[in-house]
C-alpha positions as CSV (number, residue, x, y, z in Angstrom):
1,X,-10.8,10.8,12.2
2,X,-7.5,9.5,13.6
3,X,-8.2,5.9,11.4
4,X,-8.2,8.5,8.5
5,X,-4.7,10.5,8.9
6,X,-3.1,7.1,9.6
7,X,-4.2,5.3,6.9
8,X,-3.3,8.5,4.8
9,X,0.2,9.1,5.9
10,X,1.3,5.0,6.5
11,X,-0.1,4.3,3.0
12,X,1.8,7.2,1.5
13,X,5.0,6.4,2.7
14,X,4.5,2.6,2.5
15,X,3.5,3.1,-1.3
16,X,6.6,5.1,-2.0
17,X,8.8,3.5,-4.0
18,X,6.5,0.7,-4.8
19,X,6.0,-1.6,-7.7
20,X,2.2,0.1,-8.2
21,X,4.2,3.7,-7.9
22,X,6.9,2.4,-10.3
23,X,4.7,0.4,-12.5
24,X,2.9,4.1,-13.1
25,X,6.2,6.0,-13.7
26,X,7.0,3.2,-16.7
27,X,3.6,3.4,-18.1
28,X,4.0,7.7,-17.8
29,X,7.6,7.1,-19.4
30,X,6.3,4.9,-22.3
31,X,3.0,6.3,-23.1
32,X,3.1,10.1,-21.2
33,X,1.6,11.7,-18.3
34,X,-1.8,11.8,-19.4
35,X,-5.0,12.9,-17.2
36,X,-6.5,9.4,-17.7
37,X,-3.6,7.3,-16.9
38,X,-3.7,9.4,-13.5
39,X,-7.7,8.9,-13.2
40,X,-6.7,5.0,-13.5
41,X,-4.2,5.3,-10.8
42,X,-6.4,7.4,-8.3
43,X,-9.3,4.1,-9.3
44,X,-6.7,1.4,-8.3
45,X,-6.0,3.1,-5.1
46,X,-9.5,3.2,-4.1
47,X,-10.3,0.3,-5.3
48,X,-7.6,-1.7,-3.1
49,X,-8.1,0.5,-0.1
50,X,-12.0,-0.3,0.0
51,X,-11.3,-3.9,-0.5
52,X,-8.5,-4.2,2.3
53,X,-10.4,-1.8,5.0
54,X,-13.4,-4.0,4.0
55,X,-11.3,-7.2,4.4
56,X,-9.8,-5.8,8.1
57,X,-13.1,-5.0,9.2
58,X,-15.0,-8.2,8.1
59,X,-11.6,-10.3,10.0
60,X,-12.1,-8.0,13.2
61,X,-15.8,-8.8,13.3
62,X,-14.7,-12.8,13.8
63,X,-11.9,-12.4,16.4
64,X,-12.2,-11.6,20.0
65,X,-9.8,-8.4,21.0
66,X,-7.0,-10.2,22.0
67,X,-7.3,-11.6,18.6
68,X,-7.1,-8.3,16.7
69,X,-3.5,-7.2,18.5
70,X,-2.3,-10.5,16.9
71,X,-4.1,-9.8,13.4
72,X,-2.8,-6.5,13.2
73,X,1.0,-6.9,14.0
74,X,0.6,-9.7,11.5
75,X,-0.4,-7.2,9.3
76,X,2.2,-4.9,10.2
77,X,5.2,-8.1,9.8
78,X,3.8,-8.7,6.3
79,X,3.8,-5.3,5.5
80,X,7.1,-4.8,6.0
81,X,8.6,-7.9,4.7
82,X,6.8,-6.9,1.2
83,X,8.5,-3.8,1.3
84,X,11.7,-5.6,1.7
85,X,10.7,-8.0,-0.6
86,X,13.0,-7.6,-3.5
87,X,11.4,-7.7,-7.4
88,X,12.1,-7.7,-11.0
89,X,11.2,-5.4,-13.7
90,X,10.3,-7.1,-17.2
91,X,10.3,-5.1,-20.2
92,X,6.3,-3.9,-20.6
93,X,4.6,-5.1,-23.6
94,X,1.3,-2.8,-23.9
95,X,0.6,-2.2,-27.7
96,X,-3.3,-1.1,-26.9
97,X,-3.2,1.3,-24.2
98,X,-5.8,-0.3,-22.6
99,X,-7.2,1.3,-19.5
100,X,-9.4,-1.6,-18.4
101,X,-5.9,-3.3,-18.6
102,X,-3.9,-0.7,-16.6
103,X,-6.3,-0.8,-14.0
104,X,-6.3,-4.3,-13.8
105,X,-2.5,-4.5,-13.4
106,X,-2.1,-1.8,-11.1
107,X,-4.8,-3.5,-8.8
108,X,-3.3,-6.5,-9.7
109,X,0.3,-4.8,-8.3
110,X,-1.5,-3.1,-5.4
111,X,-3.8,-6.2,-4.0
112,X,-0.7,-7.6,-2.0
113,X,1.4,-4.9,-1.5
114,X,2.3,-3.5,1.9
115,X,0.0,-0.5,2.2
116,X,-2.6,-2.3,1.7
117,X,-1.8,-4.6,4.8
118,X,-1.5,-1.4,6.8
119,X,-4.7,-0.6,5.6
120,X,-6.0,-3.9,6.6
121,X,-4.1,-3.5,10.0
122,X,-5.5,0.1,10.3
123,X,-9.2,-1.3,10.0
124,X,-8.7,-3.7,12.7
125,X,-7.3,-1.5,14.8
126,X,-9.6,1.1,14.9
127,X,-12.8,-0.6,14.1
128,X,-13.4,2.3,11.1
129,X,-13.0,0.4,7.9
130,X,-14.5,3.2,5.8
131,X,-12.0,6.0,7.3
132,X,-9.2,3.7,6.8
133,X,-10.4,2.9,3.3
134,X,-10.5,6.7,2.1
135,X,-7.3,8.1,4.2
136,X,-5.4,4.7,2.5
137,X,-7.2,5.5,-0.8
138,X,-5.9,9.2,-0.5
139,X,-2.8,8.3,0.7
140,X,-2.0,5.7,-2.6
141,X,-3.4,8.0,-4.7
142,X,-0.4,10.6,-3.7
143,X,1.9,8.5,-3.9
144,X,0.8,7.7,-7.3
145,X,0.6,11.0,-8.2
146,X,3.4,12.2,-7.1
147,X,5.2,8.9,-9.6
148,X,3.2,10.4,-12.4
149,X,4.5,13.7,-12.0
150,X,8.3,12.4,-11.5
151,X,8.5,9.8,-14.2
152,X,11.7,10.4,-14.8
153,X,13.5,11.4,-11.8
154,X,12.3,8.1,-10.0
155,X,12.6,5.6,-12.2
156,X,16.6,5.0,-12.1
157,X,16.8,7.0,-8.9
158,X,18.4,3.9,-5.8
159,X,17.5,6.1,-2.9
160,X,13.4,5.2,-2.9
161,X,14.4,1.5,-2.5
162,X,16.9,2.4,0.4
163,X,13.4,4.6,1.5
164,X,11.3,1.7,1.5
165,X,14.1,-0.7,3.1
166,X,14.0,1.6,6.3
167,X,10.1,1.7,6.4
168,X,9.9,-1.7,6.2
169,X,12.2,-2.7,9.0
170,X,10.5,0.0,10.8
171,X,6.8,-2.1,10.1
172,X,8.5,-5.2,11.1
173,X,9.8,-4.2,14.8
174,X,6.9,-2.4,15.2
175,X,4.6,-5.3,14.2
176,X,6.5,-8.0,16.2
177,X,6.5,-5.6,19.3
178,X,2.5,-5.2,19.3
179,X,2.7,-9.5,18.3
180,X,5.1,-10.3,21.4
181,X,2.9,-7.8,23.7
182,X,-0.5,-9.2,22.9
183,X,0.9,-12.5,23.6
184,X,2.0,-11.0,26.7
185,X,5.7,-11.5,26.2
186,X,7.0,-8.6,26.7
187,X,5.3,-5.6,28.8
């Protein structure tokens, strides 16, 4: 159960402020908060949870245990350089309302993003990829939700990017302390 809460609460606060979160709170803003456009979001997140606990799981099967410390403070370190990744917004062009095409680009937006590393990282670590997939799927769904719900409020608001900033540095040390300890340079 553990594999669950942290893959809940890390991909919560590592989707925050995220492009998949903001992409949502455009697409509520253009088209409105409808029921489906939520459904969509909740599909992306578990669709990108399975596929990175999945992922972690099938890496962690290959690698020896000394092997997984190193695979999952990678994870970590990429995790939080994505969230201090900066990235542009282009205007959105969606004349159909497609949902196959919303989910698409919100997978599309989540696939690489840094919750799902911590997923990834979460499933290696604790050798429960299908905990890690539903806590993380839960987890991106709130987030997701709670973008749907404040369209407006988030969308020229500074103080999630400054959020995501400190979460990411955060991801980073912690990443490179687990990397330098399970190469056995520090204690």
């Amino acid at each position: 159960m553990p594999s669950f809460f942290l893959a809940l609460l890390a991909t919560a606060l590592a989707a925050f402020g995220g492009r998949d979160q903001l992409l949502l709170v455009r697409l509520a803003e253009r088209h409105g908060q409808s029921g489906a456009l939520l459904a969509i979001a909740w599909l992306a997140s578990a669709i990108t949870a399975a596929f990175a606990a999945w992922a972690g799981f099938a890496l962690a099967a290959l690698l020896p245990p000394a092997a997984k410390s190193m695979l999952a403070a990678i994870a970590l370190v990429l995790a939080g350089a994505e969230m201090a990744a900066p990235w542009r917004w282009r205007r959105m062009e969606e004349p159909t309302r497609s949902t196959a095409a919303t989910l698409i680009v919100l997978v599309a937006a989540q696939l690489g993003d840094g919750a799902r590393f911590l997923i990834l990282a979460i499933a290696v670590a604790t050798g429960n990829p299908v905990l890690a997939a539903l806590g993380g799927a839960v987890g991106g769904g709130a987030a997701l939700t709670l973008g749907w719900m404040q369209a407006g409020a988030l969308a020229g608001a500074g103080w999630p990017r400054a959020l995501r900033l400190g979460i990411g540095a955060a991801l980073f040390l912690t990443g490179l302390v687990i990397g330098l300890s399970a190469r056995g340079i520090i204690g």
